[in-house]
C-alpha positions as CSV (number, residue, x, y, z in Angstrom):
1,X,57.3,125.8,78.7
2,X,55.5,123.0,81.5
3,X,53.0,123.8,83.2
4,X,51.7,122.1,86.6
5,X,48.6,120.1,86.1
6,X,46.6,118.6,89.3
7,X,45.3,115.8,87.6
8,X,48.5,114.3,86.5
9,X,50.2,115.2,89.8
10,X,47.8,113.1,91.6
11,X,48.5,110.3,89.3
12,X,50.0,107.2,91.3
13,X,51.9,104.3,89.3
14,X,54.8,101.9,89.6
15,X,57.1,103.4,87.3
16,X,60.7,103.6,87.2
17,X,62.7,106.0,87.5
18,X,66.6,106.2,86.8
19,X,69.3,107.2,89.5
20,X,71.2,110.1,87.7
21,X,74.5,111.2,88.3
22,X,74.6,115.2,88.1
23,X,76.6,117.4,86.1
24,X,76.7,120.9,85.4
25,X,77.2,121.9,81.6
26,X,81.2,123.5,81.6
27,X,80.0,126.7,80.0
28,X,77.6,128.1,82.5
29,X,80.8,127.9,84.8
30,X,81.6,131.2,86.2
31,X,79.4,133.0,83.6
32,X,77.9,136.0,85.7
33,X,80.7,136.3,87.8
34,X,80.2,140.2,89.5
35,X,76.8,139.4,89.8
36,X,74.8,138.9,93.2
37,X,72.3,136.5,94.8
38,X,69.7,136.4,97.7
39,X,67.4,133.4,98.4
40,X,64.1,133.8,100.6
41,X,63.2,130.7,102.2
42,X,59.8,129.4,103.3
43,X,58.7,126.3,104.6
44,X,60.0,123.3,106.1
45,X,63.6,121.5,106.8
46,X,63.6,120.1,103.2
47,X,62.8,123.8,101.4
48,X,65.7,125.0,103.7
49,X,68.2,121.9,102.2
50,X,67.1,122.8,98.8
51,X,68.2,126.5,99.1
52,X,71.3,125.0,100.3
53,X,71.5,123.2,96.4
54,X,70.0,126.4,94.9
55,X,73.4,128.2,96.8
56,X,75.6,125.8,95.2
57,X,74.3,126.0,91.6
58,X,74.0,130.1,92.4
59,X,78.0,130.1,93.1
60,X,78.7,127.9,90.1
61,X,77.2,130.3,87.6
62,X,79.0,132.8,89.8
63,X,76.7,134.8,91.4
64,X,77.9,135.7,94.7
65,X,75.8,135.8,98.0
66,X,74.0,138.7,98.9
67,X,72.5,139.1,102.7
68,X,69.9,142.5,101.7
69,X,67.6,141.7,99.2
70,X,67.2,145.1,97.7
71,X,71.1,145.1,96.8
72,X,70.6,141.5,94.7
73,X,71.1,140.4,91.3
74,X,69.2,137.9,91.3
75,X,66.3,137.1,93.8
76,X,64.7,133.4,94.5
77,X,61.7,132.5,96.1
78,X,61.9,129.0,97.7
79,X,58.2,128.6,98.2
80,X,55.6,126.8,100.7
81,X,52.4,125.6,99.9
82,X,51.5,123.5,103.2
83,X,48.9,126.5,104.8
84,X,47.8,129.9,103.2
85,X,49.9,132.1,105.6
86,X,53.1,130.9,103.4
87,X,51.3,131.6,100.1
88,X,50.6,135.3,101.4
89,X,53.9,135.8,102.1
90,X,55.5,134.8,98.9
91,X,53.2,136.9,96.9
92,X,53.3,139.9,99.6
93,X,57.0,139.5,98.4
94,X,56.5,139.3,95.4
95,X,54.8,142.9,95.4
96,X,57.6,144.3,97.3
97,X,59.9,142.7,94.4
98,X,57.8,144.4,91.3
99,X,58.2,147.7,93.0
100,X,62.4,147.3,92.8
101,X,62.1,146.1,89.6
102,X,60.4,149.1,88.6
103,X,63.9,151.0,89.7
104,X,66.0,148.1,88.4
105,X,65.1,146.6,85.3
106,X,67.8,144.2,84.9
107,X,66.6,142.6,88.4
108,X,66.2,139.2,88.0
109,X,63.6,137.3,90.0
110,X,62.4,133.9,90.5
111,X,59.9,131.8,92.2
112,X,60.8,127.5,93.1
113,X,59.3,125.5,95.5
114,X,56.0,123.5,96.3
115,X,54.1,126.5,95.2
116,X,55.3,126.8,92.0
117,X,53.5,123.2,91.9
118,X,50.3,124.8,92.1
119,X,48.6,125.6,89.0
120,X,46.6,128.6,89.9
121,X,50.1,130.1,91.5
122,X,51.9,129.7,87.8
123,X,48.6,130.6,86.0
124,X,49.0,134.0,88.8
125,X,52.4,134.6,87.9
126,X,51.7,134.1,84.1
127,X,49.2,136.7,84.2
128,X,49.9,138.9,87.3
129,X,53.2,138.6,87.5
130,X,55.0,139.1,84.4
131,X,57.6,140.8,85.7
132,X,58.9,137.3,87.4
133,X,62.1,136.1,85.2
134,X,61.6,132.1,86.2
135,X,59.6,130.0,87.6
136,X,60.8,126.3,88.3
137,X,59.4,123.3,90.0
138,X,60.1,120.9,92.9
139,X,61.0,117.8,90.1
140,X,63.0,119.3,87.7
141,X,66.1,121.5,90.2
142,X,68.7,120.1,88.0
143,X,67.6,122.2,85.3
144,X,67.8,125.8,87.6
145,X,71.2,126.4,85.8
146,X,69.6,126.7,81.9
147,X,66.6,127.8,83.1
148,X,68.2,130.8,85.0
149,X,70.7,131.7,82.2
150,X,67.8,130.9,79.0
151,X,65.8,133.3,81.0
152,X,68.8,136.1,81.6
153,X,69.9,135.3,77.9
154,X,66.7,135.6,75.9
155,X,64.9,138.2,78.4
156,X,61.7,136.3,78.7
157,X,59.5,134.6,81.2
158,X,60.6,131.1,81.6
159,X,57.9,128.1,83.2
160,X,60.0,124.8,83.9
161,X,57.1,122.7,86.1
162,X,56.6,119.2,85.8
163,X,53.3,117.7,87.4
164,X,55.2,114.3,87.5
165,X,58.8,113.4,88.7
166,X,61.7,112.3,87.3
167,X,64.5,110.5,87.6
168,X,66.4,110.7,90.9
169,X,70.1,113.3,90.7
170,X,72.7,112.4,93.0
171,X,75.4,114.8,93.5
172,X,73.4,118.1,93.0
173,X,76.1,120.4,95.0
174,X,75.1,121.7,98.4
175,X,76.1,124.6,100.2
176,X,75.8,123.8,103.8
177,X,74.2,126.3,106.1
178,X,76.9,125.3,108.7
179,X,80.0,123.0,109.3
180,X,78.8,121.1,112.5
181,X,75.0,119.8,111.3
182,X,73.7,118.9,108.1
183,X,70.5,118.1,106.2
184,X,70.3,114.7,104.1
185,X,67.4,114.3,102.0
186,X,66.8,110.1,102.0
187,X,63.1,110.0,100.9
188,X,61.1,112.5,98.4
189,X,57.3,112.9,97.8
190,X,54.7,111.6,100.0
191,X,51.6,108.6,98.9
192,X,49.9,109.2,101.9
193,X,47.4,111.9,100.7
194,X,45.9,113.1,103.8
195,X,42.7,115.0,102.4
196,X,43.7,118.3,103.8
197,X,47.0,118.2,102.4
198,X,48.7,119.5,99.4
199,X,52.1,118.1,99.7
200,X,51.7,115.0,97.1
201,X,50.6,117.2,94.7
202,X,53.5,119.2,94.8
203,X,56.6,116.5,95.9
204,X,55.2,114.0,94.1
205,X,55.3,110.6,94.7
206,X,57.8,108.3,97.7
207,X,61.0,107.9,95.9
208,X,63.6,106.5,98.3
209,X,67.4,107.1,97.6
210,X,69.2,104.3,97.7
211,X,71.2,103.4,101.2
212,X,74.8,103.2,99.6
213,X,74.9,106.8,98.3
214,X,73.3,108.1,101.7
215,X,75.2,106.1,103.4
216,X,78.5,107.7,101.3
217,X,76.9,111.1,102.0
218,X,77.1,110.7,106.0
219,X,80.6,109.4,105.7
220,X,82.2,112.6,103.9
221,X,80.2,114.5,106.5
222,X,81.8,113.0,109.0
223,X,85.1,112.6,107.2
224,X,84.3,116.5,107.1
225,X,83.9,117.1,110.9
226,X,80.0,117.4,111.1
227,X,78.5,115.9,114.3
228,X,75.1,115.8,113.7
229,X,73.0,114.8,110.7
230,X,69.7,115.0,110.0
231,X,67.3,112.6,107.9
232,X,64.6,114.4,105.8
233,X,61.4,113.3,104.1
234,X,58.1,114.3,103.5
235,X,57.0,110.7,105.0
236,X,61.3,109.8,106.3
237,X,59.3,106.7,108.1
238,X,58.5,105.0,104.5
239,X,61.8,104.9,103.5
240,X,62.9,102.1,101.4
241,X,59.2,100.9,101.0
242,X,59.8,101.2,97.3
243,X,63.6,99.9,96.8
244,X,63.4,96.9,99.2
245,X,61.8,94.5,100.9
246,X,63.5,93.8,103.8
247,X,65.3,96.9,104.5
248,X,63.7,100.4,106.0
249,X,64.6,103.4,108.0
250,X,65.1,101.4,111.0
251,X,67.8,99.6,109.1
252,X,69.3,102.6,107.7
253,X,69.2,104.2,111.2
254,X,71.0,101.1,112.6
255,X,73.5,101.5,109.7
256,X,74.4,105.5,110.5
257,X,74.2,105.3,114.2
258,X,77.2,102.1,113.9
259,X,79.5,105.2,112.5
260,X,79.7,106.8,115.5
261,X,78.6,110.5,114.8
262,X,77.7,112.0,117.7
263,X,74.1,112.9,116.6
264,X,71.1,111.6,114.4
265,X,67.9,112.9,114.1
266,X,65.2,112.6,111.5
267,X,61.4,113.9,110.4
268,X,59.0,114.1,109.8
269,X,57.4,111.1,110.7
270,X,54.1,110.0,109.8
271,X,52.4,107.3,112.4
272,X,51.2,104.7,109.9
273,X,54.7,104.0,109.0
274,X,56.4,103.9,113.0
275,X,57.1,100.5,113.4
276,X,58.6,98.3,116.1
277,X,62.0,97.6,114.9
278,X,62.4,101.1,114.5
279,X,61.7,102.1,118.4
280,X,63.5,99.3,118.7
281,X,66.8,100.8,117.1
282,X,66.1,104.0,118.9
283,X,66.5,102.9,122.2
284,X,69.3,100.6,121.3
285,X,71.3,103.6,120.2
286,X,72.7,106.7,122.3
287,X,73.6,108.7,118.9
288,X,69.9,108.6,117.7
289,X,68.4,111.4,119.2
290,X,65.5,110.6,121.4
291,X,63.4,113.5,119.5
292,X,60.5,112.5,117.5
293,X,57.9,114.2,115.7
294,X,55.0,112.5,115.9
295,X,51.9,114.5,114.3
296,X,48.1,113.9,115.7
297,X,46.6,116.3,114.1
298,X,43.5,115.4,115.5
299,X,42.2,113.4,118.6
300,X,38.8,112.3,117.1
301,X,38.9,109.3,115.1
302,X,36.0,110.5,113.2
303,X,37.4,113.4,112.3
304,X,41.3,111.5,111.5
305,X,39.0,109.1,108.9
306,X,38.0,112.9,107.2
307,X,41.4,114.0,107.2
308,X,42.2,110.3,105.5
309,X,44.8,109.5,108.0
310,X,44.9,105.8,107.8
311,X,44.9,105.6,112.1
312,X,42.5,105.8,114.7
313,X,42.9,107.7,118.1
314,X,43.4,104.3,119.8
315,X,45.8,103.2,117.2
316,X,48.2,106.5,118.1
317,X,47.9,106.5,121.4
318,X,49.1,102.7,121.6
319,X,52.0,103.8,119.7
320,X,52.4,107.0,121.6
321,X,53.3,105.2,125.0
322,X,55.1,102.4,123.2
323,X,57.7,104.5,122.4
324,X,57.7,106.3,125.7
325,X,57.9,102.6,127.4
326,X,60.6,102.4,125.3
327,X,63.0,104.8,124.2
328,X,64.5,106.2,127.6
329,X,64.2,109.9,128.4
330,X,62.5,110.9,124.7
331,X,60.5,113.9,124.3
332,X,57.7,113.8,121.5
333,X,56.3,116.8,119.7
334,X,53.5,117.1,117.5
335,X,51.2,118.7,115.1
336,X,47.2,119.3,115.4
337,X,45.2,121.0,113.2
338,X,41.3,122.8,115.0
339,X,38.9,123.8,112.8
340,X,38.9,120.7,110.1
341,X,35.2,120.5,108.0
342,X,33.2,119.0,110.3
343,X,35.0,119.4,113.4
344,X,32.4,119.5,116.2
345,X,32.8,120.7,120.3
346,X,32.8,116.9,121.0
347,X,35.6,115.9,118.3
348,X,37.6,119.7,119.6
349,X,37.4,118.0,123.2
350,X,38.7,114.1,122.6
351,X,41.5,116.3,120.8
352,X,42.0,118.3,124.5
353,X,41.8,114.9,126.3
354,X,44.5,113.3,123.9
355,X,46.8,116.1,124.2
356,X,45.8,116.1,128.2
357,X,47.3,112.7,128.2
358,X,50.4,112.8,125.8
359,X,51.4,115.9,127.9
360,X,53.9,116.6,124.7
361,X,57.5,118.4,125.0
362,X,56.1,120.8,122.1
363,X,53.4,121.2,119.9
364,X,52.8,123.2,116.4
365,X,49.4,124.3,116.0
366,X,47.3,125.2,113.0
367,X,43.3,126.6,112.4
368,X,42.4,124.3,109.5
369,X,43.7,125.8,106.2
370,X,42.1,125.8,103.1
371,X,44.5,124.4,100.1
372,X,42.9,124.2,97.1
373,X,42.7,121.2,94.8
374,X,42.4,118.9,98.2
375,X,39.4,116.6,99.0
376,X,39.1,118.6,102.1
377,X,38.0,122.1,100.3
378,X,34.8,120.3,98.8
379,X,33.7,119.8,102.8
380,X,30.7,121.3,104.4
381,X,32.4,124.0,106.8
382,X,29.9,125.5,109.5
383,X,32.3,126.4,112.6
384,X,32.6,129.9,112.6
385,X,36.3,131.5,112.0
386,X,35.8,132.4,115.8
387,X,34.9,129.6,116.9
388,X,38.1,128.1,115.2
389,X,40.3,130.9,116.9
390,X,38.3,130.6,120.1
391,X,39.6,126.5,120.1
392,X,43.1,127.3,119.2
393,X,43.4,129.8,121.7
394,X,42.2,126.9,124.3
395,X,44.5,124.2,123.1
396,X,47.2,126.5,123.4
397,X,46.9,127.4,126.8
398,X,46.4,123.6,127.8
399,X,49.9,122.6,125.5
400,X,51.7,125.7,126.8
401,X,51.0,124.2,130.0
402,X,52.8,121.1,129.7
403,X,56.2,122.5,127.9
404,X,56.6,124.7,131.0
405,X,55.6,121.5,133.1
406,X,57.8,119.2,131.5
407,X,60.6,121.7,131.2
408,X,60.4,122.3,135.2
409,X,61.4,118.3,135.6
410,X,64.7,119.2,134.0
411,X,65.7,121.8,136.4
412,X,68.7,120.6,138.4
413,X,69.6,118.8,135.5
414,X,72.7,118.0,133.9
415,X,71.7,117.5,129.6
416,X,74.3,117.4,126.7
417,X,73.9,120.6,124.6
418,X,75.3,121.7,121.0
419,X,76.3,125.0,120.9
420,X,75.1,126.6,118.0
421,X,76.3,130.5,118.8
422,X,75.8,133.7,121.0
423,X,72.2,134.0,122.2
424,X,70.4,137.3,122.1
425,X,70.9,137.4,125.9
426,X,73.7,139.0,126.8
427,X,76.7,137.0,127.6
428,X,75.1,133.7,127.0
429,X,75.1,131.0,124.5
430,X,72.4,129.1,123.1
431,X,72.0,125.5,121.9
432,X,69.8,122.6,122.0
433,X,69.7,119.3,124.0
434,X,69.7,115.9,122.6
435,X,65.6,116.0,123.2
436,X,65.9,119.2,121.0
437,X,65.4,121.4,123.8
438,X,66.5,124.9,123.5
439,X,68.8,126.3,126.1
440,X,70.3,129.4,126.9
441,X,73.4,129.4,129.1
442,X,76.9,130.5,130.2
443,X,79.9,129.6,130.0
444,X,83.3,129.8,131.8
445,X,85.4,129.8,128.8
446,X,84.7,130.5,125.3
447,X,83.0,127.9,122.6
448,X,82.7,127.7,119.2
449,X,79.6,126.0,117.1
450,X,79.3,122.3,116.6
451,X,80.9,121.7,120.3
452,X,78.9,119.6,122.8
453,X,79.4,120.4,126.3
454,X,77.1,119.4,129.5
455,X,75.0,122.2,131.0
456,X,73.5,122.2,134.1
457,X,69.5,123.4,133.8
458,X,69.3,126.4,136.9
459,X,65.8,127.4,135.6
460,X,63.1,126.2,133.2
461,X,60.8,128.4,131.1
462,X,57.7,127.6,128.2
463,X,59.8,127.3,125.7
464,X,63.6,127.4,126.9
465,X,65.6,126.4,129.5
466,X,68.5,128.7,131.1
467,X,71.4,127.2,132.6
468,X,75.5,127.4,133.0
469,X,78.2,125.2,131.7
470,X,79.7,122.7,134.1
């Protein structure tokens, strides 16, 4: 048994670590064959890639999927611990899990993820939750297939969590969600340690892969048809920082878009990291998506040097328009956060007039969340919870605002589009654009997912756009 531990997790050094060929062991092959999986996913684009390897090492053992969680086998939690909504989910189905297992004894159930990272989750489940089979951590997913099968085999509960990472695995096996877009991790862990924020606790360190075996990922994607790929990483902007010196994300960028898939897109970004050559290579290349993710958080540099982000408002906004000066036609999104420790009226409003003059294509907005172990718990807090709703309710209505705005501009419009299926309207399809977009349209003729056809935009709403296929 490992348990989690803060204090080593927030332990930064320059240690090596091995690049590590995977490889199942040959006699967990096919071994519950008959038996059923389902995977419950929460969190961010990374979580949803790592279910995709959970999938794989699910079919190896040979569980088969199953899409109702009360008919599984086998049920996994792929956790989030970025805000406490996601934590009250995972245990709220967690309850909702002990009540089938009190009909199904053999039910197997298991918890991964960031918050398995967390050592008053595991110390929970320990003595909460001891009808939870398995519980394994964001370092150690090679071992899932022992753990899984020691814990079916011996019939106790099993704690794999390791406060610091390992080696690197290449070739963990992946299920893709879909045959026309695909995740590939390039960077794990984050150094940045923004005081709010829980996620170098739980990833662990930046631990870049190196470019040849990405760069042999994207080829047998497109060797297998996929026309879009996505870079992920907690921080994708430091990439490389600690494999080369003259080689970063703006190289490898360079490197993917010269292969000639149709699409590349990447996050999230983090703005200490966005440098020039990078823009640079983003406006040089139609195939990188002019999408980025660009998160504020907050417009008050008084409140940015709390939340130990390393910029000042100044510093973001000079960046903000350089990349609008440069990259033609991109849309930037972002992230803000009301209600940090501390956050007065004054610091709420330079966040309004920032916002006010980004005018973003779409934002994701947060009241301040308490995660514990962070610098940021230990603050003085004395804004009211209304007060906090009171500010996200007006920085809402000011962002919500600009998305319809900026969506109107596209009207009459002719933009590339992905299908990705049949929208929930009636007789229409849905997609999104190469500014990421969403669009619902029609269609003379029928498609299929993964083709990109041009759509001419008839009418713009918040947070769509409808149109018809030319």
């Amino acid at each position: 048994m490992h348990l989690p531990d803060y204090k080593e997790a927030r332990t930064r050094d320059h240690r090596e670590y091995n690049r590590i060929d995977f490889d199942f062991d040959p006699s967990l092959k096919d071994k519950y064959t008959g038996k059923s999986f389902h995977i419950k996913t929460y969190g961010c684009q990374m979580n949803e890639h790592d279910s995709e390897v959970i999938e794989a090492i699910l079919v190896f053992l040979g569980f088969q999927k199953e899409e109702d969680y009360t008919k599984a086998d086998l049920v996994l939690l792929n956790t989030c611990s970025i805000r406490e909504n996601a934590h009250n989910k995972a245990f709220g189905m967690l309850g909702r899990l002990k009540h089938l297992k009190n009909e199904n004894k053999n039910l197997i159930i298991g918890l991964c993820g960031c918050m398995a990272q967390e050592s008053s989750v595991v110390e929970a489940i320990i003595r909460d939750y001891p009808f939870v089979n398995f519980v394994v951590g964001t370092h150690n997913m090679n071992e899932l297939p022992t753990v899984i099968d020691k814990a079916i085999e011996t019939n106790s509960q099993q704690i794999e969590v390791y406060s610091r990472e390992g080696d690197l695995y290449e070739g963990l096996p992946v299920v893709r969600a879909n045959s026309y877009k695909a995740y590939v991790n390039i960077i794990y862990g984050c150094d940045k340690f923004c005081t709010y924020c829980i996620v170098p606790y739980t990833r662990g360190r930046e631990r870049s892969r190196k470019k040849e075996d990405i760069l042999k990922e994207i080829d047998e994607l497109i060797k297998d048809g996929y026309k879009e790929v996505t870079l992920l990483g907690q921080n994708v902007n430091a990439y490389g920082k600690d494999l080369y010196e003259n080689y970063s994300l703006g190289d490898l960028l360079e490197e993917i878009a010269l292969k000639n898939i149709p699409r590349i897109r990447f996050m999230t970004s983090h703005p200490w990291d966005f440098n020039d050559h990078m823009i640079e290579v983003i406006a040089k290349y139609p195939n990188i998506m002019p999408s980025v993710h660009l998160p504020v958080q907050s417009g008050s540099s008084r409140i940015l040097k709390l939340m130990g982000r390393r910029y000042t408002r100044e510093s973001y906004l000079e960046l903000f328009h350089k990349i609008k000066d440069t990259v033609p036609g991109v849309c930037i999104s972002t992230d803000i956060i009301v209600g940090f420790p501390g956050e007065t009226e004054e610091d709420f409003q330079e966040t309004m007039s920032l916002v006010k003059e980004c005018k973003y294509d779409n934002a994701f907005t947060f009241i301040f969340s308490t995660r514990e172990g962070t610098p940021a718990c230990k603050l003085e807090d004395n804004t009211s919870q209304q007060e906090k709703e009171d500010r996200l309710y007006r920085l809402n209505e000011v962002v919500n605002e600009y998305f319809l705005e900026n969506n109107k501009k596209l009207e009459g419009q002719v933009l590339r589009v992905m299908v990705e299926g049949v929208s929930e309207k009636k007789d229409m399809y849905y997609g999104y654009s190469e500014t990421n977009k969403l669009i619902n349209f029609t269609s003379p003729r029928e498609l299929e997912p993964g083709e990109i056809v041009e759509v001419e935009i008839e009418s713009a709403k918040t947070w769509s756009l409808d149109g018809r296929v030319r």
